[in-house]
DSSP file (Angstrom, degrees, kcal/mol; ACC not computed):
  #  RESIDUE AA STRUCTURE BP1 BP2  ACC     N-H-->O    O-->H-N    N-H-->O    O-->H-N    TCO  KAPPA ALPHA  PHI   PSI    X-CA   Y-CA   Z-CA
    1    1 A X              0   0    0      0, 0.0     2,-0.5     0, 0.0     0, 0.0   0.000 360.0 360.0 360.0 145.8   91.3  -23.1   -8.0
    2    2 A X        -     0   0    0      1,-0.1     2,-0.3    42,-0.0    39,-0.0  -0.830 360.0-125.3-106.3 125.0   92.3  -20.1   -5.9
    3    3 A X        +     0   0    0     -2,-0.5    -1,-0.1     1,-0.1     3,-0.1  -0.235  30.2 173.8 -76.5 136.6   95.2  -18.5   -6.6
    4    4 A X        +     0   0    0     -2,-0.3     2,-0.3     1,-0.1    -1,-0.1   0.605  59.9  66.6-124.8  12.3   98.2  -17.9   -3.8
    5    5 A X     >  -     0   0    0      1,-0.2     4,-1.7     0, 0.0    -1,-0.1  -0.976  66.0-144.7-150.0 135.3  101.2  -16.3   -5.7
    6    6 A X  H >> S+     0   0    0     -2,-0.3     4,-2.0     2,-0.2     3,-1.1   0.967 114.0  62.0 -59.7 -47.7  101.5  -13.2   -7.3
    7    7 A X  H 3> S+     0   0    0      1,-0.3     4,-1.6     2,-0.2     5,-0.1   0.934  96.4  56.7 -32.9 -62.4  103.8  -16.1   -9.7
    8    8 A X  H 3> S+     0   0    0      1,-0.2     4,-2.1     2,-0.2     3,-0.3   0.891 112.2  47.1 -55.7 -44.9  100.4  -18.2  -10.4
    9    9 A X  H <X S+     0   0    0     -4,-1.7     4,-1.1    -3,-1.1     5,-0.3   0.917 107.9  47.1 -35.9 -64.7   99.0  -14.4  -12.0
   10   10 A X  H >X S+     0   0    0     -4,-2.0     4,-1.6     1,-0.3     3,-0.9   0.802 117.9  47.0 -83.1 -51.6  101.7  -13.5  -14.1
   11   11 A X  H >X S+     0   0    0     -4,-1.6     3,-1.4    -3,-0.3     4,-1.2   0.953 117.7  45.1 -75.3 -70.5  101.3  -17.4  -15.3
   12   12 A X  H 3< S+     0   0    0     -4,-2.1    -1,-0.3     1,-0.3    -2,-0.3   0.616 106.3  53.1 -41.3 -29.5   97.6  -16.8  -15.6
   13   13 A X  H << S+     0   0    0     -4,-1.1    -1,-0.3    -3,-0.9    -2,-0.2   0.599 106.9  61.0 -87.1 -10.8   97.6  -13.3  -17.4
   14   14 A X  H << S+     0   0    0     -4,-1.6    -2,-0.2    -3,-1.4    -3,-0.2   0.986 106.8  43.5 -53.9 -77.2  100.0  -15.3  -20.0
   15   15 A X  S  < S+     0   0    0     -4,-1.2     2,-0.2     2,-0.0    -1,-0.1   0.465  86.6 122.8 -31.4 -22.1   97.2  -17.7  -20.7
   16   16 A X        +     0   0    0     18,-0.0     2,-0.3     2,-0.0    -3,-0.1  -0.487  30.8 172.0 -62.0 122.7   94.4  -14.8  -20.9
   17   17 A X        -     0   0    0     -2,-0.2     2,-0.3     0, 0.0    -2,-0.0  -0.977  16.7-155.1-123.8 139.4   92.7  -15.0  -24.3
   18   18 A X        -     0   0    0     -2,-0.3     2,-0.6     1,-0.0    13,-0.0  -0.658  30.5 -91.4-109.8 174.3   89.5  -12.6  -24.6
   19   19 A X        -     0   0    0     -2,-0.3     8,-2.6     8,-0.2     2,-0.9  -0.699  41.0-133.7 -88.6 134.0   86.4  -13.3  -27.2
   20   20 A X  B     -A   26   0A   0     -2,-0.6     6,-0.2     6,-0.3     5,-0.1  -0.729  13.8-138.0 -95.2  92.0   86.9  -11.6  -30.6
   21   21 A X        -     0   0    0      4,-1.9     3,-0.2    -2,-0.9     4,-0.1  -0.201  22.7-121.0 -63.0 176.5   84.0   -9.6  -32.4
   22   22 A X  S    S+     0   0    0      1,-0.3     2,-0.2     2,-0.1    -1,-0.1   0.668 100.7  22.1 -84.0 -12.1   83.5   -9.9  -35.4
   23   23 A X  S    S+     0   0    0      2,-0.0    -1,-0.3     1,-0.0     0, 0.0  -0.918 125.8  26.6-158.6 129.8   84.0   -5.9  -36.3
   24   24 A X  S    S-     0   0    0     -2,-0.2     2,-1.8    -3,-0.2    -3,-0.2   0.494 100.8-100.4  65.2  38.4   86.0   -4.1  -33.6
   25   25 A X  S    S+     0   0    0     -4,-0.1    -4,-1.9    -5,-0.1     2,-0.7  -0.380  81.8  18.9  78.3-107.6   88.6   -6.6  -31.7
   26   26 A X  B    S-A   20   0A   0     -2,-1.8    -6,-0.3    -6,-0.2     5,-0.3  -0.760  76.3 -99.8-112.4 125.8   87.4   -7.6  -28.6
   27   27 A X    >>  -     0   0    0     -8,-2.6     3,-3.1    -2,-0.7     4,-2.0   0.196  25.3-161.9 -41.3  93.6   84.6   -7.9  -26.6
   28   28 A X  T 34>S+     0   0    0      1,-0.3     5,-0.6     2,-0.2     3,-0.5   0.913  92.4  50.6 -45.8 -57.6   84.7   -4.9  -24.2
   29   29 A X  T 3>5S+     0   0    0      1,-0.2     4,-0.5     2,-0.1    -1,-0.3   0.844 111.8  48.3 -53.7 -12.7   82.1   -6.8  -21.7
   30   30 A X  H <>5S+     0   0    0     -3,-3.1     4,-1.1   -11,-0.2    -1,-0.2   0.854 107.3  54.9-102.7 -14.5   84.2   -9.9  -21.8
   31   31 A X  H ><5S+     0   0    0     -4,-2.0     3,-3.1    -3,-0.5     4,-0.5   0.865 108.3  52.0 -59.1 -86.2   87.6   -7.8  -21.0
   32   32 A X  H 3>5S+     0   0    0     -4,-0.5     4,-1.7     1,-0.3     5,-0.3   0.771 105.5  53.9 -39.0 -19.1   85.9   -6.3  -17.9
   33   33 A X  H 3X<S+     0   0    0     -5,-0.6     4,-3.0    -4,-0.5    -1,-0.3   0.990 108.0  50.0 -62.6 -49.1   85.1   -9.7  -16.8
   34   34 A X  H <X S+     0   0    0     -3,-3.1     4,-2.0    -4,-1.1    -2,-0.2   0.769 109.9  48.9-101.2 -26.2   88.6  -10.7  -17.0
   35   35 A X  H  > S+     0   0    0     -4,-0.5     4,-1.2     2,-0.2    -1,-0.4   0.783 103.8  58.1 -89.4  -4.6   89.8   -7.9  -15.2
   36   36 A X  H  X S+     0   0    0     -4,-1.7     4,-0.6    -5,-0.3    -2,-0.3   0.796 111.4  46.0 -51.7 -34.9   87.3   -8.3  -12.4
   37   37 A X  H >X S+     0   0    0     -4,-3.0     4,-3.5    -5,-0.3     3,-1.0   0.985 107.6  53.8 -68.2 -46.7   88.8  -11.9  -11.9
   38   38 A X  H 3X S+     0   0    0     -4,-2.0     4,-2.2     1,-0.3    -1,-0.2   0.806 113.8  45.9 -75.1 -31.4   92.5  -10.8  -12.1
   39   39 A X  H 3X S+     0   0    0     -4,-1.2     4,-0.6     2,-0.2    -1,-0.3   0.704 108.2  54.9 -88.6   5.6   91.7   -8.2   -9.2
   40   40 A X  H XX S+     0   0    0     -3,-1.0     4,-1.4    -4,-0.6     3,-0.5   0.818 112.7  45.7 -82.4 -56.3   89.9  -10.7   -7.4
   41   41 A X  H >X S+     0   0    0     -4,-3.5     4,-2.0    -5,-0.3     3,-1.1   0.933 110.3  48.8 -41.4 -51.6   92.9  -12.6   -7.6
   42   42 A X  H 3X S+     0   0    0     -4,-2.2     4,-1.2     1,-0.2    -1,-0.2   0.678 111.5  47.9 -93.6  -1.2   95.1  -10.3   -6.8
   43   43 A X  H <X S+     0   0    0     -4,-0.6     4,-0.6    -3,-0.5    -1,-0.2   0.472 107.2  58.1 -92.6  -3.1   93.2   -9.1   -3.7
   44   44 A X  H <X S+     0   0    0     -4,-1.4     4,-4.3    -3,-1.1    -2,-0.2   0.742 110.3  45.8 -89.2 -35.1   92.8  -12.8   -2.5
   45   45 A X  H  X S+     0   0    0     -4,-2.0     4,-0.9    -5,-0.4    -2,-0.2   0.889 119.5  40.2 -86.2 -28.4   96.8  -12.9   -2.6
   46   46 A X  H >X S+     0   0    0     -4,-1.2     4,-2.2     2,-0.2     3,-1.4   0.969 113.0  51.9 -53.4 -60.7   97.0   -9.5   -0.8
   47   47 A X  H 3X S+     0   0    0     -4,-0.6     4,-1.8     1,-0.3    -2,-0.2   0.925 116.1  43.8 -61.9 -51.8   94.2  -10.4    1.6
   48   48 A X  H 3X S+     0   0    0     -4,-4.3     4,-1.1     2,-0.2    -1,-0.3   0.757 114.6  46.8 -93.2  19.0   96.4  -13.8    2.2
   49   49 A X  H XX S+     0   0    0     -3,-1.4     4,-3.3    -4,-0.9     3,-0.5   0.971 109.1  57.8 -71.8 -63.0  100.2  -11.9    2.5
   50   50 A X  H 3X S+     0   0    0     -4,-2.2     4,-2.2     1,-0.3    -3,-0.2   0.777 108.2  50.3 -54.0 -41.5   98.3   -9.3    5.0
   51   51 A X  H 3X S+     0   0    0     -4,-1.8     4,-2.2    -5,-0.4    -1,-0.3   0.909 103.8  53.0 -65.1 -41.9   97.5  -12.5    7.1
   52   52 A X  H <X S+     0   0    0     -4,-1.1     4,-3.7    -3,-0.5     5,-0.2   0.975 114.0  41.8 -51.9 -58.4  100.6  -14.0    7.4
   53   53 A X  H  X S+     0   0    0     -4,-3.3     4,-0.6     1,-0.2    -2,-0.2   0.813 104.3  60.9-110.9  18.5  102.1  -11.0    8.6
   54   54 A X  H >X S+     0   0    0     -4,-2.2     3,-2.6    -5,-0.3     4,-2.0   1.000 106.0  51.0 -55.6 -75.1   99.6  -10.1   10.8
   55   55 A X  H 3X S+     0   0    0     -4,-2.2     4,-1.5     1,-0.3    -2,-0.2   0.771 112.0  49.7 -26.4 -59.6  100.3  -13.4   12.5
   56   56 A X  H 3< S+     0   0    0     -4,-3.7    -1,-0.3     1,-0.2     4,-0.3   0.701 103.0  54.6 -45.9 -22.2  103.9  -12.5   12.6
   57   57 A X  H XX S+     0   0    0     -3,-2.6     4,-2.8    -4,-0.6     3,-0.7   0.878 116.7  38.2-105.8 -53.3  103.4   -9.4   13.9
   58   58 A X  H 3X S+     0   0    0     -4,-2.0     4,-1.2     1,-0.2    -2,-0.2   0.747 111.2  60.9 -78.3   2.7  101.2  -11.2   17.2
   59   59 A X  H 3< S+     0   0    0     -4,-1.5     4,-0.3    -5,-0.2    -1,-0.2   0.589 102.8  42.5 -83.6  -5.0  103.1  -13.6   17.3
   60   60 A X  H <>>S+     0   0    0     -3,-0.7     4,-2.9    -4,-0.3     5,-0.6   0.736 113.9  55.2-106.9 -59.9  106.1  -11.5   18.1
   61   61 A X  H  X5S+     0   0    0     -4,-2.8     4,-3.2     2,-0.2     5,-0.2   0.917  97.7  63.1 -56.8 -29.2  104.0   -9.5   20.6
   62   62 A X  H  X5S+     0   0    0     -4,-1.2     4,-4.3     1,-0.2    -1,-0.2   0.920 104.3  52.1 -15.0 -71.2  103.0  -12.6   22.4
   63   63 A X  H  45S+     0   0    0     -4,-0.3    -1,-0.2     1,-0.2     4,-0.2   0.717 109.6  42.9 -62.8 -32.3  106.5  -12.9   23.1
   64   64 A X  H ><>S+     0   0    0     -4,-2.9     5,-1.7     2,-0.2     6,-0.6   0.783 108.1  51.0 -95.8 -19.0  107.2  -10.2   24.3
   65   65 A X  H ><<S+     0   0    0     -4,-3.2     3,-0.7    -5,-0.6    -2,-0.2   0.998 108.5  62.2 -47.6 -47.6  104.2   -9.4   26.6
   66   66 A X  T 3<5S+     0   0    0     -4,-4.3    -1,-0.2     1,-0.3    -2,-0.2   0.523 108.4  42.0 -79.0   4.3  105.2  -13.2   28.0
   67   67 A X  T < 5S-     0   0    0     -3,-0.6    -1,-0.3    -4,-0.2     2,-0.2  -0.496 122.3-111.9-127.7  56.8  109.0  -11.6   29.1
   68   68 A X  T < 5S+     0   0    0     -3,-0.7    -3,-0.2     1,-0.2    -2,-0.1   0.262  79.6 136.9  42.7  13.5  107.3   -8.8   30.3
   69   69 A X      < +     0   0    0     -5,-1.7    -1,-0.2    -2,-0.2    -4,-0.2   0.834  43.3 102.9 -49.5 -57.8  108.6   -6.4   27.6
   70   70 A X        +     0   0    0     -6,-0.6     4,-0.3    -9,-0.2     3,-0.0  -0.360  43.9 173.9 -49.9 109.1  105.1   -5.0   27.2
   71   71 A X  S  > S+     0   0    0      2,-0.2     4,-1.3     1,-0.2     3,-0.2   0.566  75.4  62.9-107.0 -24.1  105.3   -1.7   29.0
   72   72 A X  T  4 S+     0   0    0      1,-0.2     3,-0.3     2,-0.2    -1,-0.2   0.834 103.8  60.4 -91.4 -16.2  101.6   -0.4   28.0
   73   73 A X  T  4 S+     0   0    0      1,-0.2    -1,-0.2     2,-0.1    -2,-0.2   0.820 104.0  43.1  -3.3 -71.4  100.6   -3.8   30.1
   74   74 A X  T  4        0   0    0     -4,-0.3    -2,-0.2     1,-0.2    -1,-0.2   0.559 360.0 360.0 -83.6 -20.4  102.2   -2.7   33.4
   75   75 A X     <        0   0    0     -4,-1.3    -1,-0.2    -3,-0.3    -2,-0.1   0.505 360.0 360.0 -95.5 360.0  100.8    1.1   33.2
């Protein structure tokens, strides 16, 4: 399931349990796993913010080209 809220992280790093050696804590390869996922995550939820207001942002030129606003158009 793909994550879409910085919210669904913070819920998801709650839930983070790593694997436990038997002599020194935790399994260093299985932390780096877990933070490869959590920036994958958090670059999927950047990656879809950045779209949104990209969108805003032609959708608002749009508008204005189409009441002629747009001066770099006409020159």
């Amino acid at each position: 399931m793909a994550v879409t809220s910085l919210e669904e992280i913070a819920l998801k790093i709650k839930k983070v349990r790593f694997k436990k050696k038997l002599f020194g804590g935790i399994s260093e390869a299985d932390l780096w796993k877990k933070f490869e996922l959590l920036q994958a995550d958090y670059q999927g939820v950047l990656d879809q913010k950045d779209a949104y207001w990209q969108a805003l942002v032609d959708e608002r030129d749009r508008k204005i080209a189409e009441l002629g606003g747009d001066k770099s158009e006409k020159a």
